[in-house]
N, C-alpha and C positions, 0 to 999 in steps of 0.2 A: 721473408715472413710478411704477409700483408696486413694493412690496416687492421686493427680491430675494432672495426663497427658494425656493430651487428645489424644482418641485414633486414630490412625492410617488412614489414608485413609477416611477424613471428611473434606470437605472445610469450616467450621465452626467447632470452636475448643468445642469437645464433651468429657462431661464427665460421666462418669457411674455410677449408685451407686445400691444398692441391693434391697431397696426399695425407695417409694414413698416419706415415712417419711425419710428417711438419706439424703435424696435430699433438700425437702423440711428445713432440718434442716441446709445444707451447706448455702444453698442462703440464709437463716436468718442472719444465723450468719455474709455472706459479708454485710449483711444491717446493722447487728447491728454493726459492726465495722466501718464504715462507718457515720453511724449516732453519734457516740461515740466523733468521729474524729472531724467532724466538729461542733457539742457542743462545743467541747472543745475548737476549734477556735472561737467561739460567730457567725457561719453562720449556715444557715437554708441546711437544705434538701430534694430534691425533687426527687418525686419515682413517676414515672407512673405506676400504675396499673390497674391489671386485673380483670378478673369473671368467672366465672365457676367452676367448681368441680376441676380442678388444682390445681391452689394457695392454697385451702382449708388450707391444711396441713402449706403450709409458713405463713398465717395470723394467725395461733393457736397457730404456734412457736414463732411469734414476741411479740402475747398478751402475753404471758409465760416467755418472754426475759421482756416484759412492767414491770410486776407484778410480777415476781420472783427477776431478777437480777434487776431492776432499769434501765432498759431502756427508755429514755426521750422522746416523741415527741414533744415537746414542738416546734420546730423548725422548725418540718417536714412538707415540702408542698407535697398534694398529684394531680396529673393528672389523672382521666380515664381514660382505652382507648377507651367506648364504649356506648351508651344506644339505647334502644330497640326504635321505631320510630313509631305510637305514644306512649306515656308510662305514666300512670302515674305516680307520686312519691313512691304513697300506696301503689299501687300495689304489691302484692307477687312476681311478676314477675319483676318488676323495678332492674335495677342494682345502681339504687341510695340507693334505701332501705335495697340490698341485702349486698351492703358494708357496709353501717351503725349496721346491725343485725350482721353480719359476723366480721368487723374486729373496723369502727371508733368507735362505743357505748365501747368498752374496750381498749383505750389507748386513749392519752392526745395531739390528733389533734386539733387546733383549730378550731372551725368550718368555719372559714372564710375562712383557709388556701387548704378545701377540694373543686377541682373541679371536676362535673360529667355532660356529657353532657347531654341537658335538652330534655328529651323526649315528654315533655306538649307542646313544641312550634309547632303554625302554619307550615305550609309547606312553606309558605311565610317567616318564620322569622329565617328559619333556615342556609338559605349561611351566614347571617350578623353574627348570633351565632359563626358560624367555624370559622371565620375573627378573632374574636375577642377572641378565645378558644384560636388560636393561638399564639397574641398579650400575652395573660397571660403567656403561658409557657413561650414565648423569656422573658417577665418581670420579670419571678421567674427565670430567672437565667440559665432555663435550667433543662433539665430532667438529674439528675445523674444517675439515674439509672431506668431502663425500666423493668419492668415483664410483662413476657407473658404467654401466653399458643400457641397448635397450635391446629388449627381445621384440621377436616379429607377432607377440600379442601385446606387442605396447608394457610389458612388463618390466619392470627397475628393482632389483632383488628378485625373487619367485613371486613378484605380488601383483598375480596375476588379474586377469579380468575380473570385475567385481568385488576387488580388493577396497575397501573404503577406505575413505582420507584418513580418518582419526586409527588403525590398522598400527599394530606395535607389532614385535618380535614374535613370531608363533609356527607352529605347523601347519600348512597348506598341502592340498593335494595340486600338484601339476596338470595344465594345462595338456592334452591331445598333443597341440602343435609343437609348444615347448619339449614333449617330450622325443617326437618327434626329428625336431631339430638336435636332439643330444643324441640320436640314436646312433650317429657314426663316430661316436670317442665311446658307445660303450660297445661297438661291434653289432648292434641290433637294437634293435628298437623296445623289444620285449628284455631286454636288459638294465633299463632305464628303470631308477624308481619310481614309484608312485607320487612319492610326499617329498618334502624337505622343510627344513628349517629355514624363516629369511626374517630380516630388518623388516619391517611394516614400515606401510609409509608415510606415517605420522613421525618414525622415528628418522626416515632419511632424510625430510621436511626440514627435522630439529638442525643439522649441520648448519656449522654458519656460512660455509661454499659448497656448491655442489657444480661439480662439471659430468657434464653427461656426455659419452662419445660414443659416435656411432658411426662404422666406416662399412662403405661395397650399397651397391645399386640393390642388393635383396633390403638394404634394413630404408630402402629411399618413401615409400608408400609408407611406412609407420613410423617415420619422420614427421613426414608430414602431418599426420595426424595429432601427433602430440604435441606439436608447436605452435600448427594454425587454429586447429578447432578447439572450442570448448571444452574445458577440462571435465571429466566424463571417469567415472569408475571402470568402463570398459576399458580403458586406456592407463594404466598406473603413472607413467609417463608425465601425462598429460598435466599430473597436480605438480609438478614444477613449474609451471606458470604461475603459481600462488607463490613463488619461495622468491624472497628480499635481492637473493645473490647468485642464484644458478643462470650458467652458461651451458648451451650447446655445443659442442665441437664438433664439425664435420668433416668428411673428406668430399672431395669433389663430388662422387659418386653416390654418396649418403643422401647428398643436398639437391640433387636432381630433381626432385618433386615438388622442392618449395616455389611457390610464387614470385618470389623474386630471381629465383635462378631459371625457372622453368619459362615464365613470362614475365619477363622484367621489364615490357614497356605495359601493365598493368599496375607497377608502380610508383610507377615515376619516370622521369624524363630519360632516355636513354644515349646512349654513343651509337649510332646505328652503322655499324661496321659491317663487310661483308657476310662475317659469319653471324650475326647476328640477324641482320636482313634474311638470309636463307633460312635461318631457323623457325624465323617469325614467320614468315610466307608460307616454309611448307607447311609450319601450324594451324595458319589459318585456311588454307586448299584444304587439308583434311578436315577441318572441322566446320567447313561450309558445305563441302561434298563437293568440291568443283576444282577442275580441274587447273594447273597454276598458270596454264594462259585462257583462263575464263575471267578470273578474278575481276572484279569491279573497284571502283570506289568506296560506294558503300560498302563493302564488305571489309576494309579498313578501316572504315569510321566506324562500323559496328562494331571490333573488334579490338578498340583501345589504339588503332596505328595512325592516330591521327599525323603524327610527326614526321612518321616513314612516309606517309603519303605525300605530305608536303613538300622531303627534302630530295624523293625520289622518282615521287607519281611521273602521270598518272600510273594506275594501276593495270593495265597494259605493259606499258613498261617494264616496271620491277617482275609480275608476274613471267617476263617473256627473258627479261637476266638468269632468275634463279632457274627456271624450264631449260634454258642451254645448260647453265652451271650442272644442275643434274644429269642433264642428256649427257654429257662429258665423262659420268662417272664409268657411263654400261661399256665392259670390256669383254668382249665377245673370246679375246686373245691377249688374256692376262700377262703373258711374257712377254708381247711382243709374235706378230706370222713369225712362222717357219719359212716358208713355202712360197716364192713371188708366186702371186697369179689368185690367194688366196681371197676370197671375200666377204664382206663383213656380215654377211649371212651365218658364216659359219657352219658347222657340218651337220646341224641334229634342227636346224628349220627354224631356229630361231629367229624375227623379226629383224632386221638389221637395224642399226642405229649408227649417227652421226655423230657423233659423239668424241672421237679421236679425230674428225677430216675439217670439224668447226675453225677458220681461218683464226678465230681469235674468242681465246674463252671468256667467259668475266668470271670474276669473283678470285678464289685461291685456285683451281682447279688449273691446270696446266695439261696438254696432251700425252708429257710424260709420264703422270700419274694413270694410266689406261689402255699404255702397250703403243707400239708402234711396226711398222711395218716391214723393220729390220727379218733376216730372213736367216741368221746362226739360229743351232740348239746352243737353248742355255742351263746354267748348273740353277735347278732350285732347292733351296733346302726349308724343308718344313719342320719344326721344332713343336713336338706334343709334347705338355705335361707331363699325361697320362700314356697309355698304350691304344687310345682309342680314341684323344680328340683329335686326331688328325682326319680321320673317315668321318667322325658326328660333325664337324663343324666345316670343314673343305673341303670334303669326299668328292663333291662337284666338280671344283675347281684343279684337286689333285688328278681326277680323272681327264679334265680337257688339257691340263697342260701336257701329261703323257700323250693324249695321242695328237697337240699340237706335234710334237717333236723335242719338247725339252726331257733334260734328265732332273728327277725329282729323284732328290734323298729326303727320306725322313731319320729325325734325331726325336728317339723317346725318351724323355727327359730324366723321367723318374720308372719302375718298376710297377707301381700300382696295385706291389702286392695287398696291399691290407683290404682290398675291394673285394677278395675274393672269398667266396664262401667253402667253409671248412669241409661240409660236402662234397664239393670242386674237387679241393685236393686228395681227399679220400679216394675219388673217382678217380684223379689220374695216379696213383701211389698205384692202384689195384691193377689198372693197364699194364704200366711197366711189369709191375710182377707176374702178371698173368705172361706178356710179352716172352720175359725172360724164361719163361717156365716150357713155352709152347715154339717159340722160335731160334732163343738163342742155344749153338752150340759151340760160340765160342770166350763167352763169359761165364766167366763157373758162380753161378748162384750164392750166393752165403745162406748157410742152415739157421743161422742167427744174426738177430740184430740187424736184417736185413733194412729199408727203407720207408718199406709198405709197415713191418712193425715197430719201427721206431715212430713214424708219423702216426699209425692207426694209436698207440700207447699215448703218445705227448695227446690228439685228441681227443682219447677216450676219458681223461682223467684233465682235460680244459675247463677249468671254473668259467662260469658267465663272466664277460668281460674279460679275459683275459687275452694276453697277449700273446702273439705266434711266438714261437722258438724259432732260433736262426733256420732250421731245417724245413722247418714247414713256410718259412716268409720264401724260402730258397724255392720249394716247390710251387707256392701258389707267383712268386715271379716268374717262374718259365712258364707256368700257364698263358697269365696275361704276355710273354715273349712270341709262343706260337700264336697265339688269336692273332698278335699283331700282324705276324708274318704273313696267313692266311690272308689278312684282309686288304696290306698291300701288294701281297698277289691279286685280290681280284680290284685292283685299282691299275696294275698294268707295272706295278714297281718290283722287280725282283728283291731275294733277299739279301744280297751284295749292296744293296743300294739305304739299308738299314739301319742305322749307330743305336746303340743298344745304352743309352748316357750312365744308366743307376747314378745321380747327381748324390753327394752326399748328407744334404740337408734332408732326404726324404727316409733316410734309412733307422729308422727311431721304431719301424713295426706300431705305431700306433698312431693314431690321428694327428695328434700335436709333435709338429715338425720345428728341428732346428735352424739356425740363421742359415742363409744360402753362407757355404763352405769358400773361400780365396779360391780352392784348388776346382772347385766348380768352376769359377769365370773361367779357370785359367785353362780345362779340359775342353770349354764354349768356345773360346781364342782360339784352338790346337785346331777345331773342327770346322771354323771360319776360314783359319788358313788354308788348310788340307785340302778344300773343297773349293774355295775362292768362287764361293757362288753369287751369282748378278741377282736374285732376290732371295730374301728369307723371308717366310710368315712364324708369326710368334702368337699363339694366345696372349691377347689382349685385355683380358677379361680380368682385372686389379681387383676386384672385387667378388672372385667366385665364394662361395660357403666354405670350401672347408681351405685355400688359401695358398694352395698346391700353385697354381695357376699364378697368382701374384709374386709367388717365391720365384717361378722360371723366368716369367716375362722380365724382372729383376735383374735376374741374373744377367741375363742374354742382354739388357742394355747396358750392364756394365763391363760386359765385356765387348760389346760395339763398341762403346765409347773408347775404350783402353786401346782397340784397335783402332780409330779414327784417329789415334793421337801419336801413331805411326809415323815415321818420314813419309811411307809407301801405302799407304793403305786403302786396301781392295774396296773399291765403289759396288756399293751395293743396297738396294731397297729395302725397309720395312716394312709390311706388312702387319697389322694386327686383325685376328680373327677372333669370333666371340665362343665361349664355348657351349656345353649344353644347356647354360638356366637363361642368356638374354640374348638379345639383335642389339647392334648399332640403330642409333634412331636416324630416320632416313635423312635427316639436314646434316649428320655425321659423317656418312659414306661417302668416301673416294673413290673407291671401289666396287659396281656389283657387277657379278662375274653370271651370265646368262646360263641355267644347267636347265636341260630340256628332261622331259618326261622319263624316257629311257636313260638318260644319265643319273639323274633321282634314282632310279629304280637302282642302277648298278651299286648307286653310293647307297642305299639300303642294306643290299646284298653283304656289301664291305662289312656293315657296322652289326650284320647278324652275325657274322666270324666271330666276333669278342660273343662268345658262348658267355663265358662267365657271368657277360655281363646283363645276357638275353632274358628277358620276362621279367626277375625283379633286380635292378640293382643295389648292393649292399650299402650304398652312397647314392642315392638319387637327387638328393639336392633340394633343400626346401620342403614343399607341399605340394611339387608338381609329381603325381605318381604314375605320368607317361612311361615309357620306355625312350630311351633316349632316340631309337630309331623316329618313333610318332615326333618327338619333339622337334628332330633336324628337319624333318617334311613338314610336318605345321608352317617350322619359322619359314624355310627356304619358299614356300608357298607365299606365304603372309605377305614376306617382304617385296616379292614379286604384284603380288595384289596393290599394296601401296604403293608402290612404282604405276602402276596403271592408274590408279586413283589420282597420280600427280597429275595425270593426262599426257606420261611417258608413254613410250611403247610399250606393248602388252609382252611378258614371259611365262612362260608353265612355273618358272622357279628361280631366283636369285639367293646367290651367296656374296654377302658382305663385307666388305673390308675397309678399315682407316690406314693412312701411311703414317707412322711412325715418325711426328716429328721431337727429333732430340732434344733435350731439355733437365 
């Protein structure tokens, strides 16, 4: 657990931690002590909280603190800060129900002592509710301690933009974007209420602590905004810079934006380490327009690096370090030639680069992280999430290594049924039946209760928001199973070469997924052995929206690691790729992997296969309303463009990758 001093240049005192869980595990721990405290005086405790995919991690660590150590709640009062408007209690969608499933059903709240505002009440009945919401907190004493989350309109409860400071308990209507962003826990977007009930923020102000956490590179940009800048009504967030005792928590990925993390010799004095050097460098190349062996002097000293210049200059130099460092990344033959006689041109016209044959690298960069000139096929295995980010995010790379000569398997991790639209499955219910009716003559039909009518029944009579039945999650998973198959056919992978994972933490049919399963790592282990392949790529992306992503990459390092702790165990590379919402930023990459024009094109081809997910997807991720296709061309372009901007060699398109180090 690191220091805790908050960093540098943040009008709210901000702390950092590595991941989501280290974070999550800090704020427990103030609660558990906390609550310990005043037991032991005979006073109660009162915690206002939150919802969403946030907290997660802090209510798994308190039941843990409950049912391990003897943590009491016997005392504890709880306040929401929020519910859906109208709602009902049952509802899967309710935040009454989703704290009861989530965190009260396993610790010793009295049920009296819990309040959630009621989303069943009239629209008439609800000012006298807030009145009276309020009335209870001032009665309990007071909110000790406040959790939140922040939403990507800068929101803290639903109190949204143009929420004012002095704001109490009431009905708002929801933001566009917020609603938006809920659209994939209600199955659509137009499933989403209008209004809800929340805290105002005069009342979450009143708490005498408030910890605000915010985890993944989507919540990074409205981080920053509510820490660095002036507190602002657009921003609700933002007025915890007026509060006596509120703390930020972040995860690595949250805090990317801030100034001290983002540019940290603009602070203060720094440790100018290798990777920090190349971070700063390629910073400043991009943001001068010049390429990183143009760089001057001046353009150091204009840009806060006085110290680097001094301990490094001239700027020549450094400039001409980091320019190999990078050249070193471009891997024309990510496994390693097949083929003596092979050259670094490569097959599709790509520029050559030097980059593997450099006598001696600088920085962390090693030859082995770039392929080498060994001449076996190797086993690679790729592990997707979903059924589809293996073609959206290394369609490129999976394509050069097949026709290098290596054998790629892909491992799809999870099913990916809930992505799928209820139309979808209608459409292929109808096929089969039609199929059966016109082709088959050696499967005797059933007169009833056939499949087409049990699924057209369960979706004809589907409330909004409701969840698949086992039968229909079954159908729309074989859907996204063929798309997949389709699209590693046109990637050159037959279907023998496929693993079909269904991991069990994904199987819940609804958005909110349970802890990765033992018997997961232990299936990842089975599949590590089987195949004893010399690299794996893993989505890397710990911070996607909806979490799917963070749950496998999880996974799969703990069962590397359980493998590395082997007498015998099989050597093999990490790879991490990003999925459809970010790029690695270019002082990140290890790895870019050159895909020329027609190889683009083929990896398009691939990722039109996933039909399902063609034109709109059910999950698109954020605010970005590309198609995932436009998104993997944008990036694979972009980052190729920024590569040329370093004053690298020029590409039609690069695919990106970090190597995995263990930790």
């Amino acid at each position: 657990m690191p220091a805790l001093h908050p960093l540098p240049h943040t009008r709210t005192p901000t702390v950092l931690f590595p991941t989501a869980a280290a974070s999550a595990k800090y704020v427990a721990k103030e609660i558990d002590k906390l609550i310990r405290a005043r037991n032991a005086a005979g006073k109660p405790t009162v915690l206002g909280l939150a919802t969403g995919s946030t907290p997660v991690g802090l209510y798994r660590e308190l039941i843990r603190l409950h049912k391990d150590e003897g943590l009491d709640f016997s005392r504890v009062i709880t306040f929401n800060l929020d519910e859906y408007l109208p709602m009902p209690r049952e509802s899967p969608h309710s935040y009454f129900r989703w704290m009861h499933e989530t965190f009260f059903n396993h610790v010793n709240i009295p049920w009296g002592n819990i309040h959630i505002p009621d989303g069943t009440l009239a629209l008439d009945e609800v000012d006298a509710f807030c009145i009276e919401y309020e009335k209870k907190i001032k009665a309990a004493g007071g909110i000790d301690v406040q959790i939140l989350g922040i939403g990507r309109t800068g929101h803290i409860g639903f109190n949204e933009p143009g929420s004012p400071r002095n704001s109490r308990t009431r009905k708002i209507t929801l933001d566009s974007i917020t609603r938006r962003d809920a659209a994939s826990g209600f199955f659509g977007e137009e499933n989403v209420p209008h209004q809800a009930i929340t805290m105002g923020v005069a009342s979450i102000l009143d708490a005498r602590r408030v910890f605000m956490m915010a985890f993944g590179e989507h919540k990074a940009g409205i981080v920053y905004k509510a820490v660095e800048q002036p507190p602002t009504e657009a921003i609700s967030a933002s007025f915890l810079q007026e509060h006596p005792d509120a703390t930020v928590v972040l995860d690595e990925a949250a805090g990317a934006e801030l100034t001290a993390i983002k540019r940290p010799w603009e602070v203060g004095p720094c440790d100018w380490t290798p990777e920090l050097t190349r971070k700063a460098v390629v910073h400043l190349s991009l943001t001068v327009k010049k390429g990183l062996q143009k760089l001057n002097d001046d353009d150091f000293r204009d840009y806060h690096m006085f110290e680097l210049l001094r301990e490094q200059g001239p700027a020549e130099k450094i400039g001409e370090v980091v320019f190999l460092d990078r050249m070193a990344t471009i891997a024309p033959y990510p496994a390693g030639k097949r083929r003596v006689g092979d050259t670094e041109s490569g097959r599709h016209g790509e520029k050559p680069t030097h980059g593997s044959s450099s006598p001696t690298l600088p920085l962390s960069v090693s030859p082995a992280l770039v392929g080498s000139d060994k001449s076996e096929s190797k086993t690679i295995l790729v592990f997707s999430p979903h059924p589809d980010d293996d073609v959206i995010s290394m369609g490129g790379t999976i394509i050069r290594l097949v026709e290098q000569g290596h054998k790629v398997h892909v491992a799809y991790m999870t099913s990916g049924n809930i992505a799928v639209f209820d139309h979808d499955a209608r459409r292929f219910v109808d096929f089969v039946d039609e199929f059966l009716t016109e082709f088959s003559t050696s499967v005797e039909r059933p007169t009833t209760g056939s499949i087409k009518e049990r699924v057209y029944k369960f979706l004809d009579e589907k409330k909004a928001g409701q969840a698949d039945s086992e039968e229909v999650l079954r159908v729309k998973g074989l859907i996204r199973a063929t798309e997949a198959r389709a699209a590693a056919l046109a990637c050159g992978i037959p279907p023998e070469q496929l693993e079909f994972m269904n991991l069990r933490f994904y199987r819940t049919g609804t958005k909110t997924k349970d802890p990765i399963h033992a018997k997961d790592i232990e299936d990842i282990m089975a599949l590590l052995r089987r195949l004893q392949p010399s690299q794996i790529y893993v989505a890397g992306e710990l911070s996607d929206p909806h979490g799917t992503h963070r749950t496998c990459a999880e996974a799969v390092f703990a069962a590397v690691r359980k493998l590395r702790g082997e007498e015998q165990p099989t050597p093999f590379d990490v790879w991490l790729y990003k999925g459809a919402w970010e790029e690695w930023e270019p002082h990140e990459i290890d790895m870019a992997v050159p895909v020329s024009q027609d190889v683009l094109e083929r990896k398009k081809q691939a990722i039109f296969r996933h039909q399902s997910q063609k034109d709109k997807a059910m999950f698109p991720g954020g605010t970005d309303r590309r198609e995932f296709w436009q998104r993997a061309e944008d990036r694979n372009i972009s980052t190729a463009k920024i590569y040329d901007a370093l004053g690298l060699p020029e590409y039609f398109a690069l695919e990106a990758f970090v190597k995995w180090k263990e930790g």
